[in-house]
C-alpha positions in Angstrom: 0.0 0.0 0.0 1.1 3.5 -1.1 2.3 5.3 1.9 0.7 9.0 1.1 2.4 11.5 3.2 5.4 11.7 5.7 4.5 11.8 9.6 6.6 15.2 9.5 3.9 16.4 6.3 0.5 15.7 7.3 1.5 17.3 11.0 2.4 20.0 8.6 -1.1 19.7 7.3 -3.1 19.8 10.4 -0.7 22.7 12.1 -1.8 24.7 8.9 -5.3 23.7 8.9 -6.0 23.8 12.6 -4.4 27.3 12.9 -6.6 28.7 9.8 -10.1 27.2 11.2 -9.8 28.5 14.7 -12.4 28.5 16.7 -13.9 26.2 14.4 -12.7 23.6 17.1 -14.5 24.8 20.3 -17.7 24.3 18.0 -17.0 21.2 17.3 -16.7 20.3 20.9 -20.2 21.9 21.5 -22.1 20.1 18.4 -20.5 16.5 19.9 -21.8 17.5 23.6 -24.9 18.4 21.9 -25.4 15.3 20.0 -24.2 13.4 23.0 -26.8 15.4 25.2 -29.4 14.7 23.0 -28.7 10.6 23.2 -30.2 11.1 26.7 -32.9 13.9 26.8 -35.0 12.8 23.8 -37.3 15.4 22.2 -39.3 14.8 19.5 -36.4 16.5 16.9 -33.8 14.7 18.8 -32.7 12.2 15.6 -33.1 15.3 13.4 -31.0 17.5 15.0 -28.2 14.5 15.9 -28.2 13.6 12.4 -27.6 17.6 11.4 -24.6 17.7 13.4 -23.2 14.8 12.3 -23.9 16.0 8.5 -21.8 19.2 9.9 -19.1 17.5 11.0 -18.9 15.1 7.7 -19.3 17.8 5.1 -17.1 20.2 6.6 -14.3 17.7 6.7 -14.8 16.2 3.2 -15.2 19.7 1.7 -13.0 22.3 3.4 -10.0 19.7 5.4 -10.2 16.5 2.5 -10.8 19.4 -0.4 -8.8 22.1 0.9 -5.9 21.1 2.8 -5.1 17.5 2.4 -5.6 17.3 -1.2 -3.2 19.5 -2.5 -0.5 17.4 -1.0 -1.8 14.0 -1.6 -4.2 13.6 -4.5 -5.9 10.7 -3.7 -7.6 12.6 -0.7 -10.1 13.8 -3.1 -11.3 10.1 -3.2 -11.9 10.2 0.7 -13.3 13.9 0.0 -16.1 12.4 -2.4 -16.8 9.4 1.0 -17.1 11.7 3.5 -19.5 14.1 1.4 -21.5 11.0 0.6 -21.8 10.8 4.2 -22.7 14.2 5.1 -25.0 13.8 2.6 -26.8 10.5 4.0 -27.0 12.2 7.0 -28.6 15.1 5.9 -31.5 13.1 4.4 -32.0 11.5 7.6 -32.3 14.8 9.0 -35.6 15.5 7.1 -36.9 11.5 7.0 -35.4 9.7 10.3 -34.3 6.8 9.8 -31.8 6.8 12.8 -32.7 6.5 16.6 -31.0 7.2 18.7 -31.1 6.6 22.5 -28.8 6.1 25.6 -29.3 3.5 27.6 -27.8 0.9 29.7 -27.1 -1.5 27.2 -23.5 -3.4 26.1 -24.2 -1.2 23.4 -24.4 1.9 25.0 -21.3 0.9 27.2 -19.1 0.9 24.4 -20.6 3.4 22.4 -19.9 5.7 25.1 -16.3 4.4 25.1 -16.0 5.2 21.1 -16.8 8.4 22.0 -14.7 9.4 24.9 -11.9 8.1 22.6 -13.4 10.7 19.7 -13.3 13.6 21.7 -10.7 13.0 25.0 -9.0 10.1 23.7 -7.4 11.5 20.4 -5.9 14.6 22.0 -4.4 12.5 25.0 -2.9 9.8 23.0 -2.0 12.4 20.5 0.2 14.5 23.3 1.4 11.4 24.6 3.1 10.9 21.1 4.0 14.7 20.5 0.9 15.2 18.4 0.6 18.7 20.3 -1.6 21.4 18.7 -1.6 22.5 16.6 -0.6 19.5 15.0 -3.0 17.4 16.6 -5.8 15.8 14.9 -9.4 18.0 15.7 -12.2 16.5 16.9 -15.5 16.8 14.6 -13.3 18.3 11.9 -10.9 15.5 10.9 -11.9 12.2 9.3 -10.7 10.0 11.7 -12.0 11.0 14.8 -15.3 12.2 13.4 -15.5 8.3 12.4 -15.1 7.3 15.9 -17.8 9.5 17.1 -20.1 8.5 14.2 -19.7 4.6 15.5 -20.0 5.8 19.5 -23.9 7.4 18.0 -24.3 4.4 16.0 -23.8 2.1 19.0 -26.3 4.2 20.4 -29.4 3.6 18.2 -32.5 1.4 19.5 -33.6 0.7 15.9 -31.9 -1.3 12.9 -29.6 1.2 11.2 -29.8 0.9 7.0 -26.9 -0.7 5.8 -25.2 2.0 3.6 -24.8 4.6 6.6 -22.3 1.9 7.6 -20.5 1.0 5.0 -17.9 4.4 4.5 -17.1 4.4 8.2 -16.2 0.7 8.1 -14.0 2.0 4.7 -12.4 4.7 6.7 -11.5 2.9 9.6 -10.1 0.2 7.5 -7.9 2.7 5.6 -7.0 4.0 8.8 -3.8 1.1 8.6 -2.1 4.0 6.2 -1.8 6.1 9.0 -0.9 4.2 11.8 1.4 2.4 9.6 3.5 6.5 9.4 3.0 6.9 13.1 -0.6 8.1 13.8 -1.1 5.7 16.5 -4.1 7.4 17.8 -5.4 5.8 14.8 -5.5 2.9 16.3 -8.5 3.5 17.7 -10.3 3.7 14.8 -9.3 0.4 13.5 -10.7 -1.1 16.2 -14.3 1.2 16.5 -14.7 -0.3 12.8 -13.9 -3.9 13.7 -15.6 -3.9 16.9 -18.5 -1.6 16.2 -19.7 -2.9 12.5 -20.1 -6.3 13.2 -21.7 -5.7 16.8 -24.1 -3.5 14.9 -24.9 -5.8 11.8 -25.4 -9.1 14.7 -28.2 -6.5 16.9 -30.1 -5.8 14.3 -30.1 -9.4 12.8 -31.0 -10.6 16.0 -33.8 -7.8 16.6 -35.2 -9.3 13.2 -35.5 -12.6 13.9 
């Protein structure tokens, strides 16, 4: 497998992205407490407006980091632009129709969804400054593929309902393809591999089950 970019580049990348987006983080941090809040106090919008923030978090990072700052270093990142758009734009559908539902409870499920997104949003930036992934060169929460994926799978494990097949199938991609990274030295990456591995399969056998 091709490896894309350097460790010392795409730290390059997010110091130059995460310095030109600021605040943009502290937002992000209040749409995933939002989301999160909305998991346990359920109002009759509350798959809507999950589903709107997680259509904000997946567009912005397909269109302005994928587009914008990754691509012009590494042209295959338009590839992972056009997945995390498709995304975005899944969720934005479910925004209007609601196919997701989602729901806290006390649940293996919810247990390790929660975990998924402690990782997502506490995990990434610990593990990150453990390695020397400092900030600015540290990856963002809500506004960077990978730990946007993570938080997408701790929501997923989340749901009380079956949850349609394609809204799984680019996250299970991306944290697949997260092996490129870890393989340069983004071990917070790590992470994701195993929220794909762990979460997909847990997700596909609970809603086979809740079918039969």
């Amino acid at each position: 497998m091709k490896i894309p970019l350097t460790l010392e580049q795409l730290s390059a990348i997010f110091e130059a992205y995460n310095i030109a987006i600021w605040p943009m983080q502290v937002l992000a941090y209040v749409l995933g407490l939002v989301a999160v809040y909305f998991t346990w106090k359920r109002i009759r919008y509350s798959n809507s407006i999950i589903s709107a923030i997680l259509a904000v978090m997946w567009l912005w990072t397909g269109i302005v980091f994928c587009t914008f700052y990754w691509a012009p270093a590494y042209g295959a990142a338009y590839g992972f632009a056009v997945l995390l758009i498709g995304q975005g734009i899944l969720f934005s559908a479910n925004v209007f129709r609601p196919r997701l539902s989602f729901h806290l409870g006390s649940s293996v499920y919810s247990v390790i969804g929660v975990l998924f997104i402690l990782y997502a949003m506490v995990g990434y930036p610990v593990v990150g400054y453990i390695l020397g992934h400092i900030y600015p060169r540290a990856l963002p929460f809500g506004l960077a593929p990978c730990p946007t994926t993570v938080f997408t799978f701790g929501l997923f494990m989340l749901t009380d309902k079956k949850i349609p097949k394609p809204f799984l199938v680019i996250p299970l991609l991306l944290s697949i393809s997260a092996i490129v990274p870890v393989s340069i030295g983004i071990l917070e990456d790590i992470g994701l591999i195993i929220a794909g591995l762990v979460g997909t399969p847990m997700l596909l056998l609970r809603d086979r089950k809740s079918q039969g």
